[in-house]
C-alpha positions in Angstrom: -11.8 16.5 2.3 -8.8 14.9 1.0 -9.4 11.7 2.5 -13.0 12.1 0.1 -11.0 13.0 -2.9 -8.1 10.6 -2.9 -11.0 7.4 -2.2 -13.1 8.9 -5.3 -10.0 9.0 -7.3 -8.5 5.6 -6.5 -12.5 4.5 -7.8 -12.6 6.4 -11.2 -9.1 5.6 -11.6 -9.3 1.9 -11.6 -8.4 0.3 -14.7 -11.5 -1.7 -14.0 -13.5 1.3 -15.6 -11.5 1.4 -18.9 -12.6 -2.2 -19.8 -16.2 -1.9 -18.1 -17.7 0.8 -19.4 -16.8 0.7 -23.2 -18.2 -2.5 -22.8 -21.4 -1.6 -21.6 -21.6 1.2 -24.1 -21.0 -1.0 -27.2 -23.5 -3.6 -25.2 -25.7 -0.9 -25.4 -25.2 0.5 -29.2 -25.0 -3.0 -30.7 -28.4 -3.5 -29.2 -30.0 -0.7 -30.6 -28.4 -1.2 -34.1 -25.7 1.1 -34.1 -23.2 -2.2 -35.2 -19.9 0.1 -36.0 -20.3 1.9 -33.3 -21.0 -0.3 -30.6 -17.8 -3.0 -32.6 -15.5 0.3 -31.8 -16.9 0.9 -28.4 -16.0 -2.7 -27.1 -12.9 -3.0 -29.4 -11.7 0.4 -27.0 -12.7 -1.9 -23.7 -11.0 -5.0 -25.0 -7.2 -3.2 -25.5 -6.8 -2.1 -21.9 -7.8 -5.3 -20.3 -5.7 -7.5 -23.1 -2.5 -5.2 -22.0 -2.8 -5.0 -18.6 -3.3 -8.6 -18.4 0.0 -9.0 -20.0 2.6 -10.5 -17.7 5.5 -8.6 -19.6 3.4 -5.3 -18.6 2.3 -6.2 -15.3 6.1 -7.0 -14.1 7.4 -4.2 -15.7 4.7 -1.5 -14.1 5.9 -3.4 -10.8 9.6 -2.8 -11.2 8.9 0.7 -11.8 7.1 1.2 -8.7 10.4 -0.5 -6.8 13.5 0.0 -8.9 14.5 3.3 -7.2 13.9 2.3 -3.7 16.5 1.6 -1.1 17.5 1.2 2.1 18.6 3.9 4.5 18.9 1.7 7.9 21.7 2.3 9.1 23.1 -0.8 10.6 25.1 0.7 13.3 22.2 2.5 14.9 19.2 1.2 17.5 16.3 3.4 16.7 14.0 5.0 18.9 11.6 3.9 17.5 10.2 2.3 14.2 7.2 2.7 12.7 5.1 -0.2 11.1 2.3 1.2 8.3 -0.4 -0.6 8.7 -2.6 -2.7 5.3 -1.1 -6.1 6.4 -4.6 -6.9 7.4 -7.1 -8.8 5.0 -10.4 -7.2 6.1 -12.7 -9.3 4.6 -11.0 -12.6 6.1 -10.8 -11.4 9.4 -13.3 -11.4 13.2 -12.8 -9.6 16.1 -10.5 -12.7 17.6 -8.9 -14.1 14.4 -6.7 -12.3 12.0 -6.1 -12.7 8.6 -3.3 -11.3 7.1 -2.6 -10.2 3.7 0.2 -9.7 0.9 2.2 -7.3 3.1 2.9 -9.3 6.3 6.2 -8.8 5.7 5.9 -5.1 7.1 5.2 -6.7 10.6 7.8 -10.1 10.3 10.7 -7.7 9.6 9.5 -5.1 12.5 9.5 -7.9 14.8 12.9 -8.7 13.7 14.0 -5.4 14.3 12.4 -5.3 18.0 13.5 -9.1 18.5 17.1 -8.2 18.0 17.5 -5.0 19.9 17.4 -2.8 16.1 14.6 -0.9 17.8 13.5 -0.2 21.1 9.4 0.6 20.8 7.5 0.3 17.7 4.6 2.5 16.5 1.6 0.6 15.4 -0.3 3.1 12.7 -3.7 1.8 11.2 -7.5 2.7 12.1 -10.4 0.6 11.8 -10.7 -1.8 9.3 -14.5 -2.1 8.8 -17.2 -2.2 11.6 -17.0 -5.0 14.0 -13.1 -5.2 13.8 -10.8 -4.0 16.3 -8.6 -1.4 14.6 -5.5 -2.7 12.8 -3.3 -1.4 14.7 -4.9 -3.2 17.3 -4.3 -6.6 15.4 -0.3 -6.0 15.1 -0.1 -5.2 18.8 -1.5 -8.2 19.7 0.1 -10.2 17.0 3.8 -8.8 18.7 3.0 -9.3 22.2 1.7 -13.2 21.2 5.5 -13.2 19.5 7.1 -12.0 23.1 7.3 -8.2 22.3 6.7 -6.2 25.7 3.9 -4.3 26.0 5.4 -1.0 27.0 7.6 -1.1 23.8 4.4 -0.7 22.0 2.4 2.1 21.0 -0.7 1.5 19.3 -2.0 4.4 17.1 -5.4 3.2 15.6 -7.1 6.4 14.0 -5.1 6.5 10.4 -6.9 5.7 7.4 -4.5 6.2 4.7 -0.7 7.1 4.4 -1.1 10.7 5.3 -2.9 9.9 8.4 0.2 7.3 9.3 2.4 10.2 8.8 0.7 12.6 10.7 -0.4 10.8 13.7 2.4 8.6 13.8 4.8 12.2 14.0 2.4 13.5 17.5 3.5 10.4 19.1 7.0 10.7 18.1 7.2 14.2 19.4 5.5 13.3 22.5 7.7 11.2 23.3 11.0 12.9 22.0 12.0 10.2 20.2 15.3 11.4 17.9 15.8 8.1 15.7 13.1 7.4 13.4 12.5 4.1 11.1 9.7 3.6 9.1 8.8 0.0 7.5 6.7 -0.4 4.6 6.3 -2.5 1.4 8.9 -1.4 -1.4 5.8 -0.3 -3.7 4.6 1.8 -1.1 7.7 3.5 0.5 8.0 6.5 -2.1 4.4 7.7 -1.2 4.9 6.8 2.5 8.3 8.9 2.3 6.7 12.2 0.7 4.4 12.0 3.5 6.8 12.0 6.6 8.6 14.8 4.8 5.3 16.7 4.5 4.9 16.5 8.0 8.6 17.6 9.0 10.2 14.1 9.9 12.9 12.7 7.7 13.4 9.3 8.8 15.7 6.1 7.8 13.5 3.9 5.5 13.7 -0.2 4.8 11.4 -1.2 1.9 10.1 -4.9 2.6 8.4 -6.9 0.6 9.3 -5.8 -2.9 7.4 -7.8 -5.4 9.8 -7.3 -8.9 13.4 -7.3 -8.8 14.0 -9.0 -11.9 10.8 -9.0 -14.3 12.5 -10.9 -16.9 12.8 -14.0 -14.4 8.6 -14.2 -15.0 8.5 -17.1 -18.4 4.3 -16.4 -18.4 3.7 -14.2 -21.6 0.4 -15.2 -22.1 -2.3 -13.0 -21.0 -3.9 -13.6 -17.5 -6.6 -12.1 -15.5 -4.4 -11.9 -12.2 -1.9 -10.1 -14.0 -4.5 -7.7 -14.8 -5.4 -7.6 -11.1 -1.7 -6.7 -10.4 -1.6 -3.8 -13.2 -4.5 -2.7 -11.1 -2.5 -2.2 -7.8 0.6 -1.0 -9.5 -1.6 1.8 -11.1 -3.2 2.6 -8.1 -0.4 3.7 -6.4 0.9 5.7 -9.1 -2.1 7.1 -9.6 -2.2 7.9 -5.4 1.3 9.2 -5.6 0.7 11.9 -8.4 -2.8 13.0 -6.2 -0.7 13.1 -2.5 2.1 15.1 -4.5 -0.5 17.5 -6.6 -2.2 18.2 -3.5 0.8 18.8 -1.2 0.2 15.8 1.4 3.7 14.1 0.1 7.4 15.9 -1.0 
């Protein structure tokens, strides 16, 4: 059920929606003569998308999702295990023998680091099936480390989670099965608050290091024009507001 919810949400939720369908109403009024109506209808559609496709907006939405988040690795410690969330996978670029990888391969370069230099001694691969035909993603990143040298025993592939509740939960069976004590969990920076709620929701508290973060300095951007990308990226940093207020509302994240 809350898997049904939390897609539906993160569909009506998209900014995409604000612009769209004001548009298509005003369309609609100006065409059957209602002129003032269907001007304020599309004037309504028209703010959103001018705003959010501000780079000054975008970057700042950006740094809000990663201002707050830090590092607890500990460098003095080799963890059990760490935990690598999938969505580095591009779905729609991808066959069953070729990957194609998205923004967030930096979630599996830095776990490989951490297994390469001895950080970490096995690694939990956590992402289902990506769409039909596709081996599970969690199936790509195991094969990805073990073409990079990373033994096969040191792996363990979980490939049923769909989202980051699913990560958390699955991902905490295998670290009770196999009693691991020290936990690490790698993620992108804009996802790690989410992903943080939901290990504590389950019972694990582990060390976090946030990869990938997108918008240290927002005032380094010069663009002030507006720009559909941008609005693209006002999109995604939304989203995942918007998904951590549903996982905290309905009790899947602390």
């Amino acid at each position: 059920m809350f898997f049904v919810l939390s897609k539906t949400l993160d569909v009506l939720l998209d900014p995409w929606w604000w612009v769209a369908l004001p548009g298509a109403l005003g369309g609609l009024s100006l065409r059957r003569g209602w002129k003032r109506l269907g001007a304020v209808l599309a004037g309504i559609g028209l703010v959103p998308f001018l705003v959010l496709s501000l780079p000054a907006v975008s970057n700042r939405l950006w740094h809000a999702l990663e201002a707050d988040v830090v590092s607890t690795m500990r460098p003095d410690v080799t963890y059990d295990v760490v935990i690598l969330l999938g969505g580095t996978v591009a779905a729609f670029g991808a066959t069953p023998d070729t990957v194609s990888w998205g923004d967030n391969v930096e979630r599996l370069t830095v776990t490989f680091d951490l297994l390469r230099t001895g950080k970490a001694r096995h690694v939990i691969v956590s992402g289902g099936q990506l769409r039909e035909g596709l081996p599970t993603e969690a199936g790509y990143l195991a094969r990805q480390l073990e073409a990079w040298g990373i033994e096969r025993e040191r792996i363990l592939v979980e490939p049923e989670a769909r989202n980051t509740v699913e990560n958390a939960e699955k991902s905490k069976a295998l670290v009770t099965a196999r009693g691991f004590s020290s936990v690490l969990v790698v993620t992108s920076a804009f996802h790690m608050p989410r992903a943080q709620g939901c290990f504590r929701a389950v019972g694990l508290e582990p060390s976090v290091l946030p990869v990938d973060f997108r918008m240290r300095a927002p005032e380094a951007d010069g663009h002030w024009l507006p720009r559909a990308g941008y609005f693209g990226d006002s999109a995604q940093a939304l989203r995942e507001l918007f998904g951590r207020f549903t996982y905290r509302l309905t009790g899947k994240a602390k």
